[in-house]
C-alpha positions as CSV (number, residue, x, y, z in Angstrom):
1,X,0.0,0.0,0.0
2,X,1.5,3.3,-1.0
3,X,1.7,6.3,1.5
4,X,-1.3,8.0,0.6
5,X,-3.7,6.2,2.4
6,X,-2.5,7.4,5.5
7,X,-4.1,10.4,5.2
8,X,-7.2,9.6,4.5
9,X,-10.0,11.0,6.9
10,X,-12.3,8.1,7.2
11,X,-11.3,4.7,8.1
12,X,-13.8,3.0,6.0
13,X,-11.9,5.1,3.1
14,X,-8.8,2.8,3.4
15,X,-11.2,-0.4,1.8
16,X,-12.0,2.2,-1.3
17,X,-8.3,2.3,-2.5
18,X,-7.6,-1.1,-2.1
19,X,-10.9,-2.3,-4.1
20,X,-8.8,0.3,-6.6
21,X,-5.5,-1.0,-6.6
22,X,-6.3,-4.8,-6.1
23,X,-10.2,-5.2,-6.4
24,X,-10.4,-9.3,-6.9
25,X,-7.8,-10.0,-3.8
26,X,-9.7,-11.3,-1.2
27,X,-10.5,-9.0,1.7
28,X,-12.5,-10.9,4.6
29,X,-13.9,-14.6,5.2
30,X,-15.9,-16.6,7.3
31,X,-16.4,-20.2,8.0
32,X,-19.4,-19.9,5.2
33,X,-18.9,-15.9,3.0
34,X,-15.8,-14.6,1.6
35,X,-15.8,-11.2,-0.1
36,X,-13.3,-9.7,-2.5
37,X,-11.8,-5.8,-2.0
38,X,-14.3,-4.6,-4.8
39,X,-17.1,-6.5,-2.9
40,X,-16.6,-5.4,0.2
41,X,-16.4,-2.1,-1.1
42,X,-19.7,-2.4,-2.5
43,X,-20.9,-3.9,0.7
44,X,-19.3,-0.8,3.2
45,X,-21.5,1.6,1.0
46,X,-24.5,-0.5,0.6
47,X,-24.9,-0.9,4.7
48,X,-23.7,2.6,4.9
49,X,-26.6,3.7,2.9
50,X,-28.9,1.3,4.1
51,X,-28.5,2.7,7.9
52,X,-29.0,6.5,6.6
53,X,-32.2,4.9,5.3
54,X,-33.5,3.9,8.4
55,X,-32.5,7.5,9.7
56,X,-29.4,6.8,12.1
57,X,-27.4,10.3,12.1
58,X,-23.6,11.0,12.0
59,X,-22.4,11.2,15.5
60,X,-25.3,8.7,16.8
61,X,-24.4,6.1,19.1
62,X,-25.8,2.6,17.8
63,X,-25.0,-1.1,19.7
64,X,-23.7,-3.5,17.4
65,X,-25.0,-6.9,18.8
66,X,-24.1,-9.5,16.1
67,X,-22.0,-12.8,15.6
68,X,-18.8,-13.3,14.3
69,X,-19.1,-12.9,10.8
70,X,-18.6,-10.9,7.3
71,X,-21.8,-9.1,8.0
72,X,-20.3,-7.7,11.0
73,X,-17.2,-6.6,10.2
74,X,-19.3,-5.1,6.7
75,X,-21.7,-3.6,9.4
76,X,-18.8,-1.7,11.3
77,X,-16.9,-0.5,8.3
78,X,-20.3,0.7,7.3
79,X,-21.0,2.6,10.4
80,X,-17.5,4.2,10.2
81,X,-19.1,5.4,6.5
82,X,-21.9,6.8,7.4
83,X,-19.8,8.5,10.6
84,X,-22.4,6.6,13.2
85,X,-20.4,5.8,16.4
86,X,-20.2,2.2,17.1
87,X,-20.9,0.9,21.1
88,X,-19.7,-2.9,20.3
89,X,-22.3,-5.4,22.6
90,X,-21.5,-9.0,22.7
91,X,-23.6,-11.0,21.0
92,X,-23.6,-13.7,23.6
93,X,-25.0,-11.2,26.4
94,X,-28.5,-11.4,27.4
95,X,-31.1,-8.9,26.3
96,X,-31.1,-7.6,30.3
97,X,-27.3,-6.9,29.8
98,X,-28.0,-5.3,26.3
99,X,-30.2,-3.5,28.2
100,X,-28.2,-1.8,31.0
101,X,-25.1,-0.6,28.2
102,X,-27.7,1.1,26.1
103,X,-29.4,2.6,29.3
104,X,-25.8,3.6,30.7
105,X,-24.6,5.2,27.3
106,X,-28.2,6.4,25.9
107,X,-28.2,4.1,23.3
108,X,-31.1,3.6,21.5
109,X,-30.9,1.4,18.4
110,X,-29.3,-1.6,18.6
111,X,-28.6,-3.8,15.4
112,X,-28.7,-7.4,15.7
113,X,-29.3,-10.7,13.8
114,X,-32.5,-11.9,12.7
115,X,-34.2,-13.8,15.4
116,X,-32.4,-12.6,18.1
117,X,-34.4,-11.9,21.5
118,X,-35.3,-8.1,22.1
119,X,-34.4,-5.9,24.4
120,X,-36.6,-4.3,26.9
121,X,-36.7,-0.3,25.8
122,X,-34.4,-0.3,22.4
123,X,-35.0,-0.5,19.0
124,X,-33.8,-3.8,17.5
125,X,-32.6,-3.8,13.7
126,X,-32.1,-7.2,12.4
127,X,-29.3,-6.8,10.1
128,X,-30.0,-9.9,7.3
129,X,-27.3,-11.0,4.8
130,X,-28.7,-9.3,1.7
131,X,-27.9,-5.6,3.3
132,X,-24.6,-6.1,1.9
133,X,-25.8,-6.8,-2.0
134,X,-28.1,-3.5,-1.8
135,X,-27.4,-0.4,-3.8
136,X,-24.3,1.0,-3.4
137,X,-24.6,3.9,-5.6
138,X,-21.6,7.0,-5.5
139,X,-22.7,9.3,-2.5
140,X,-21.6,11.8,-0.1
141,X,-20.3,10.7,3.2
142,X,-18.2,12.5,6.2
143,X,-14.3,13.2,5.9
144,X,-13.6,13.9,9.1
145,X,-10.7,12.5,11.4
146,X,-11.9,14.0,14.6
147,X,-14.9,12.8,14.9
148,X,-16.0,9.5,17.0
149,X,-15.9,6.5,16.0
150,X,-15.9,4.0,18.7
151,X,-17.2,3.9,22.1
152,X,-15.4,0.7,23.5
153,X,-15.9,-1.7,26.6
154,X,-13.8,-0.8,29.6
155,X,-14.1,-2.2,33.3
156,X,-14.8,0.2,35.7
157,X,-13.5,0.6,39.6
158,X,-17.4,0.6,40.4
159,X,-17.9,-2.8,38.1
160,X,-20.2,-0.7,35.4
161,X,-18.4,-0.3,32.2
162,X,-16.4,2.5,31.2
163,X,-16.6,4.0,28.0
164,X,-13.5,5.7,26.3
165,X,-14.3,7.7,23.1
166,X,-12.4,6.9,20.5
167,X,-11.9,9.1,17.2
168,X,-11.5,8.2,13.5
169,X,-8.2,9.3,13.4
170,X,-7.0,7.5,16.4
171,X,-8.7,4.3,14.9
172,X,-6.7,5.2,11.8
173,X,-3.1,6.0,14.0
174,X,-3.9,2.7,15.8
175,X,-4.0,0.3,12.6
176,X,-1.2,2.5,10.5
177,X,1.2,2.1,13.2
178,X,0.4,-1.7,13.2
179,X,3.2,-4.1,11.8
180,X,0.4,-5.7,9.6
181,X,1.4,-5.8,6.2
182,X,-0.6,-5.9,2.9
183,X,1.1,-9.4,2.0
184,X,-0.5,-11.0,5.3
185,X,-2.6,-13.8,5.4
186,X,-4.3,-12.7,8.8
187,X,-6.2,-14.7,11.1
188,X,-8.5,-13.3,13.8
189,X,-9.1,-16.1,16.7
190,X,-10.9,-13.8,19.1
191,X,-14.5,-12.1,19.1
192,X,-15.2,-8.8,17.0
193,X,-16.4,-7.4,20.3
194,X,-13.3,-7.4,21.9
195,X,-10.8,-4.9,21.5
196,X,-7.9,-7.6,19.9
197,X,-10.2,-9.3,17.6
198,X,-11.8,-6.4,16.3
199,X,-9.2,-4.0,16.4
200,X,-6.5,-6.9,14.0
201,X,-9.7,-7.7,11.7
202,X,-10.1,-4.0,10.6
203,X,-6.5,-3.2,10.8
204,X,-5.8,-6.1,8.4
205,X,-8.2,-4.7,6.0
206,X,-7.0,-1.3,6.6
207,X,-3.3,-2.4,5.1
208,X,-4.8,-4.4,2.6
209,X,-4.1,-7.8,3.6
210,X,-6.4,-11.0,3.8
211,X,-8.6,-11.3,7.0
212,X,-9.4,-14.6,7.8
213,X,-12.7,-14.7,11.1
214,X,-12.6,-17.9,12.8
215,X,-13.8,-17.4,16.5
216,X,-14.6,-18.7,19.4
217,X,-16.3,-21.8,19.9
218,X,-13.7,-23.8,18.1
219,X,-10.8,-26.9,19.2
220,X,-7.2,-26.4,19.0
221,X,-7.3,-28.8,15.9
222,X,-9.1,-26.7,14.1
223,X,-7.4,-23.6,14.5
224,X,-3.9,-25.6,13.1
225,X,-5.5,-27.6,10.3
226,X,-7.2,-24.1,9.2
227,X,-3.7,-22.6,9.6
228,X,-1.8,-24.3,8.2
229,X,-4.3,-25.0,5.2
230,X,-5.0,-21.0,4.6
231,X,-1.2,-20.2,4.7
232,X,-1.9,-17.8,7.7
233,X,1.3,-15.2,8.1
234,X,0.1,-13.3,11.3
235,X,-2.4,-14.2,14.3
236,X,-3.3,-12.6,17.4
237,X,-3.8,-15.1,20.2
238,X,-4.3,-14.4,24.0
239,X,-2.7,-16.7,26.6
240,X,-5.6,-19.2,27.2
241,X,-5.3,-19.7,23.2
242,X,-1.5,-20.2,23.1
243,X,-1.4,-22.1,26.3
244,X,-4.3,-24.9,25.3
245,X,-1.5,-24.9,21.8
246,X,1.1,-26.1,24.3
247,X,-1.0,-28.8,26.0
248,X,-0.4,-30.8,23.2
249,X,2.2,-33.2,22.9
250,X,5.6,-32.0,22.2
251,X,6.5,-33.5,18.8
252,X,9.8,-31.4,18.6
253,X,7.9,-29.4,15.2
254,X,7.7,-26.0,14.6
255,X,3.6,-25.6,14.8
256,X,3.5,-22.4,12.5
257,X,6.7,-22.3,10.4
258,X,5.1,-19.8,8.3
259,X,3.9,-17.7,10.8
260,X,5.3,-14.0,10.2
261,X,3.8,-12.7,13.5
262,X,2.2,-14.1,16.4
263,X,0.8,-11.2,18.9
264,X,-0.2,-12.1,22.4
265,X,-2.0,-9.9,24.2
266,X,-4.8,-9.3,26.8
267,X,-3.2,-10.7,30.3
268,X,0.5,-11.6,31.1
269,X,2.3,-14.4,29.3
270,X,5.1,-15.5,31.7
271,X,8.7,-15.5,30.7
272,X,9.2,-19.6,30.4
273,X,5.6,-19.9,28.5
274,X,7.1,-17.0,26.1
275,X,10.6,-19.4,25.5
276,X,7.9,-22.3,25.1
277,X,5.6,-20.7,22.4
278,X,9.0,-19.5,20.7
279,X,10.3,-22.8,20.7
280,X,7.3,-25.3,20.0
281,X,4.8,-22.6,18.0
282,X,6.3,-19.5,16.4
283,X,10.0,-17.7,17.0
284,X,8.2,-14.6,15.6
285,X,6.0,-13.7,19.0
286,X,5.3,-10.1,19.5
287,X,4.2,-9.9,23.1
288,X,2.1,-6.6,23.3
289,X,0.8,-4.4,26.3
290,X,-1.9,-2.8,25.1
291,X,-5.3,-1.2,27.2
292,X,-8.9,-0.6,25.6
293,X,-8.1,3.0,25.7
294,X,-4.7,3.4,24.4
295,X,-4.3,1.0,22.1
296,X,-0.5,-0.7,22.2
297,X,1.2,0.7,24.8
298,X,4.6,-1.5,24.7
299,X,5.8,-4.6,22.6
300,X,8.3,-7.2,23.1
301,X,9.6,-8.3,20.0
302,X,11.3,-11.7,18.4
303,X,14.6,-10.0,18.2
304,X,14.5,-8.7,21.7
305,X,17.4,-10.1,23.8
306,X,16.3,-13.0,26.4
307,X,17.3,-11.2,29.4
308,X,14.6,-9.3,28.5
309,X,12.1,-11.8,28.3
310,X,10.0,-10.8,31.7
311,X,9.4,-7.2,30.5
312,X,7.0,-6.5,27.9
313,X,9.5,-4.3,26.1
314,X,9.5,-1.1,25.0
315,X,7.1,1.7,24.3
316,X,5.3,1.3,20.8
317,X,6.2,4.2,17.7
318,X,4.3,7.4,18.5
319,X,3.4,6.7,22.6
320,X,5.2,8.4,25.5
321,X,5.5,6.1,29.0
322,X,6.3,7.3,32.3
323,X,6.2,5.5,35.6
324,X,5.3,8.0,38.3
325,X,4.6,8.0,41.9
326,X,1.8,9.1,44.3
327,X,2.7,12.9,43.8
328,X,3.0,12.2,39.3
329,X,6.8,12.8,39.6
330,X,8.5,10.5,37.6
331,X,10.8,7.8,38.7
332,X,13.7,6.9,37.9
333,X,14.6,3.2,35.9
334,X,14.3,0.1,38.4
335,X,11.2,1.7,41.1
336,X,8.0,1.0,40.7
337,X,5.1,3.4,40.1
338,X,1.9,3.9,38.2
339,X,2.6,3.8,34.6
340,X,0.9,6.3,32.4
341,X,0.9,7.0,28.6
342,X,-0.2,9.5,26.0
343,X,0.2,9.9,22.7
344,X,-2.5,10.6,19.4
345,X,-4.5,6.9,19.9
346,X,-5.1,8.0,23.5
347,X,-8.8,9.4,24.3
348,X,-9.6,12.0,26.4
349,X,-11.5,10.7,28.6
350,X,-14.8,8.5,29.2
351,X,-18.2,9.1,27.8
352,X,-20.4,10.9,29.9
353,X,-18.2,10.1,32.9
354,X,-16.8,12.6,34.3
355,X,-15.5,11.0,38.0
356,X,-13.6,8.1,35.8
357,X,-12.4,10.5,34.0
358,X,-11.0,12.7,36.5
359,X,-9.3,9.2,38.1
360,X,-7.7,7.6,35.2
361,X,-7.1,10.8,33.0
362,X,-5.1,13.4,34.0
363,X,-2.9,16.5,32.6
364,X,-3.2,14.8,29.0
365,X,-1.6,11.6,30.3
366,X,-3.8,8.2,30.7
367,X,-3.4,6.3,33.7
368,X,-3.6,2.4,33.0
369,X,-4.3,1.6,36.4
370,X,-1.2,-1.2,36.0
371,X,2.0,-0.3,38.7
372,X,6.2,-1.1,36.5
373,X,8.7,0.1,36.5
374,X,11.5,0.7,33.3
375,X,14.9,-0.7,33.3
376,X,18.2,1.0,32.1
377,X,18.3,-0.2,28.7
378,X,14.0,1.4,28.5
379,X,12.1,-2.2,28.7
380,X,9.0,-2.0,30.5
381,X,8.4,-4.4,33.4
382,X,5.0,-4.7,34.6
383,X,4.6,-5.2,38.7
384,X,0.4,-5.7,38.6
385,X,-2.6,-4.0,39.0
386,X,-2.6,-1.0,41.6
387,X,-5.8,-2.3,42.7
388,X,-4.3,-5.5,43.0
389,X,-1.3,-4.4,45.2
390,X,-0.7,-6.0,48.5
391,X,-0.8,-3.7,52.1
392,X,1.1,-5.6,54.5
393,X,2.0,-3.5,57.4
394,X,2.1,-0.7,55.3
395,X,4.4,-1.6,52.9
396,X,3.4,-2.1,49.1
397,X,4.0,-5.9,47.7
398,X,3.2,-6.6,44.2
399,X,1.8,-10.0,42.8
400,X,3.4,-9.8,40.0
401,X,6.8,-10.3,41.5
402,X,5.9,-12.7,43.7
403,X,4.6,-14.7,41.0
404,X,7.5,-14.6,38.3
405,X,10.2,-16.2,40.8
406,X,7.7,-18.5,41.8
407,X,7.1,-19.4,38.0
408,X,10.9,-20.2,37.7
409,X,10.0,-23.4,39.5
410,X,9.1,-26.9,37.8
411,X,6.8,-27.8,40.1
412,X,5.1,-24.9,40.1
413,X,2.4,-24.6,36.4
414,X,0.9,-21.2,37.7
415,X,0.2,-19.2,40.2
416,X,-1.4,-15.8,41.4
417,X,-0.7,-14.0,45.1
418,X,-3.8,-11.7,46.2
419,X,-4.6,-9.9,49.2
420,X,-5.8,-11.5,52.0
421,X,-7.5,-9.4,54.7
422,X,-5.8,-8.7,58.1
423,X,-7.0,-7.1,61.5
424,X,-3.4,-7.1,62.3
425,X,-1.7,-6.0,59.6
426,X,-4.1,-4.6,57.2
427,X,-3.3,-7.5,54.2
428,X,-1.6,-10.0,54.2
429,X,-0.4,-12.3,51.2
430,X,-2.4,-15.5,50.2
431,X,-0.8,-17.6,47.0
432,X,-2.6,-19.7,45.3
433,X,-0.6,-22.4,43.4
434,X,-1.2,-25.3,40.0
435,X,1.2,-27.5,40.3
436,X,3.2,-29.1,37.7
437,X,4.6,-31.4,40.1
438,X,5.3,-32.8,43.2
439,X,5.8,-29.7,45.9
440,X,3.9,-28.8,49.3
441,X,3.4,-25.7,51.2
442,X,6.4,-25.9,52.7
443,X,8.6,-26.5,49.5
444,X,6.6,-23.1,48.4
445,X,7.6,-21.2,51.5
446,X,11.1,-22.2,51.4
447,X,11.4,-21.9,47.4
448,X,9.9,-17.9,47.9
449,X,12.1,-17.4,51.1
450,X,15.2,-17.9,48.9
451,X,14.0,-15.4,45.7
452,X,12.1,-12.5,47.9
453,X,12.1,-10.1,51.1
454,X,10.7,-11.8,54.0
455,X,8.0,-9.4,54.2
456,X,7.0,-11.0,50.7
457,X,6.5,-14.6,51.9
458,X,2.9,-15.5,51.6
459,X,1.0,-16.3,54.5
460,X,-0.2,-19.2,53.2
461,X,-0.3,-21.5,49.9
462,X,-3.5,-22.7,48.4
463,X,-3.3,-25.7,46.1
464,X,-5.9,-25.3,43.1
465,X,-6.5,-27.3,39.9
466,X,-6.8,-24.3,37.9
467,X,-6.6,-20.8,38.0
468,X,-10.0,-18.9,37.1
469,X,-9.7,-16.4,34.5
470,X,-11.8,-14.3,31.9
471,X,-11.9,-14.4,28.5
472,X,-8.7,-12.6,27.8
473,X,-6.7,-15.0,30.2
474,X,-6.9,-12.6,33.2
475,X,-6.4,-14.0,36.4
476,X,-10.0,-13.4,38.2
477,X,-8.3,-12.7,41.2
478,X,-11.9,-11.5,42.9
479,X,-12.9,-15.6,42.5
480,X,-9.5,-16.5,44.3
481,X,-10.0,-13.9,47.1
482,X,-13.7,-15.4,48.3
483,X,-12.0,-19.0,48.7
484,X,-10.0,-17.7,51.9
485,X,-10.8,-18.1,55.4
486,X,-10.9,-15.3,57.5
487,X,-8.3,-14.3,59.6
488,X,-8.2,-13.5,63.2
């Protein structure tokens, strides 16, 4: 793709050049459709049009409630057209949960798929197949980079959802920064709601590459037969994905020798599963820090020495990181402190939000919410949530370090340290432990007494089959917490 297209003003723009310059390559496919760059192009316009029909306005927010498919990904390029702001609803919520996102952001069209149940108080539009074969005829939409785009899914310190604004042209900054490239065979494993899945699917069809949908509910089989088959050069895969890849047997192959890239994303990968998925799936991992809001914050990358393997590398092209402390003075390399960013893909703040605003943005800087700290070389280590940091006796403790020189151990398969309620000292630390193999409590103790500070050794240890976590991976540390006893 030549350099001209990065100045386009309207994402959906970016799919008219390429159905220009290469208008029979293919564009996007499903397990059932595939469409062509001149098709979609036909189809972008079509749904565009189609949606001015039924009288949705630039700048209106409409829920996009639909599966995992071509129609969605035509529906959204569609909406960025027409210059409608897209609130992203998973199609797997129930209406009641449909319900409470369009009540919190004033939402009050939702489009769905035929058949679907409606939800109490909003207008339902079942989007069908053929509003992508409808007229498509030369018309006049907005050129605007400034204005919204995307009102994304955030979690919220209150549990409601957060919703950062985000503009054409930091959609646009987001996917032209990317390392897709138009040659790419790319392969989306995760849902168009999320940020990762949707955010890879439109950025591959911003460069011009091939965007291959094939999501969630599907066996690890499946996903290598399909990618090996389609000649996929670049994935996106969160931890769960990668790690269920390494449950398999160890047949001393290369999984995905033709893999260019392989990003993870969405909750820490550990430094040994890193050298495992380098080893066993793909030497070309790109390990990337990114947040709903900002967009990649930080990348570790293949050529990245492995000393550094425990950080998630360094700031990504065009974003500025600091790690601060309590007062916002920066710190030096090696303390911890909050790490904040800014740059042109960071919002400025939350829609219609104004006390989550004032917390997490502040002085043009975005505050993740994660605690690192930088080394001297400028990788980026993270240290854990701030929320998730550990009081004891008035001194800060952070899982995260706990947990990596716990994860040096064989025995030891994963792990996650939480806070753990104390009259006497305020918190104190509880680990909970999957073994690999043979080790008790006291193995545990003795193994953390020789890495860490003794005012880091846990309590206790907690043996678990299985660590619970979200969709992304995440630890859901909240699940952990209500399995401890109380303390006197």
């Amino acid at each position: 793709m030549s350099d001209a297209p990065a100045m386009l003003e309207n994402y959906a723009d970016y799919i008219s050049v390429h159905a220009r310059e290469t208008p029979n390559k293919q564009a996007v496919s499903d397990r059932t459709t595939q469409l062509t760059y001149a098709e979609l192009e036909h189809a972008v316009t079509a749904v565009a049009l189609r949606l001015r029909g039924l009288g949705i306005a630039v700048g209106e927010l409409v829920g996009v409630s639909l599966p995992d498919t071509v129609d969605h990904v035509c529906v959204l390029l569609g909406m960025s057209r027409l210059g409608a702001v897209i609130v992203p609803m998973d199609h797997r919520w129930l209406p009641s949960e449909k319900q409470a996102i369009a009540a919190q952001f004033e939402v009050a069209r939702v489009l769905t798929a035929p058949g679907d149940a409606p939800i109490p108080g909003v207008t339902c539009i079942a989007v069908t197949p053929d509003w992508k074969f409808g007229p498509a005829h030369a018309d006049e939409f907005p050129h605007d980079r400034n204005m919204p785009m995307l009102l994304s899914m955030s979690s919220g310190t209150t549990g409601r959802p957060k919703g950062p604004m985000s503009s054409q042209a930091a959609q646009i900054r987001r996917s032209v920064d990317g390392v897709i490239q138009p040659s790419d065979v790319v392969l989306t494993a995760t849902p168009l709601y999320f940020g990762g899945g949707r955010g890879f699917a439109l950025g591959g069809l911003l460069k011009g590459a091939s965007v291959i949908l094939f999501t969630p509910p599907f066996r690890s089989e499946e996903l290598i037969t399909l990618m090996q088959e389609r000649g996929v050069t670049y994935t996106f895969l969160v931890p769960t994905q990668t790690r269920r890849l390494l449950a398999r047997p160890d047949d001393g192959k290369l999984l995905f020798p033709k893999l260019r890239i392989l990003v993870s994303s969405g909750a820490v990968l550990h430094a040994h599963e890193r050298a495992e998925i380098m080893r066993r799936i793909s030497p070309n991992l790109l390990n990337m820090y990114a947040s709903t809001e900002s967009g990649g914050i930080a990348g570790l990358r293949p050529s990245d020495p492995p000393e550094k393997q425990a950080s998630v590398g360094r700031p990504s092209a065009g974003v500025q990181v600091q790690i601060v402390d309590a007062t916002d003075t920066p710190l030096p390399a090696g303390e911890i402190g909050r790490i904040r960013v800014r740059g042109p893909t960071v919002p400025d703040g939350f829609y219609k939000n104004p006390d989550e605003t004032a917390r997490y943005f502040i002085d043009g800087w975005y505050y993740t919410g994660d605690l690192g700290h930088f080394d001297s070389d400028g990788y980026l280590y993270l240290a854990g949530r701030s929320k998730e940091m550990i009081i004891r006796g008035g001194i800060n403790i952070y899982p995260g370090e706990i947990e990596e020189a716990l994860l040096t151990l064989a025995e030891v398969h994963d792990c996650a340290a939480v806070p753990w309620p104390s009259p006497m000292l305020g918190e104190e630390v509880a680990l909970f432990v999957v073994r690999e193999g043979e080790i008790d409590e006291q193995g545990i103790l003795d193994a953390c007494r020789a890495r860490m500070a003794p005012y880091k050794i846990p309590r206790a240890v907690f043996f678990i089959d299985e660590l619970p976590k979200n969709s992304h991976g995440k630890v859901v540390r909240g699940q952990l917490a209500a399995l401890l006893p109380k303390l006197d």
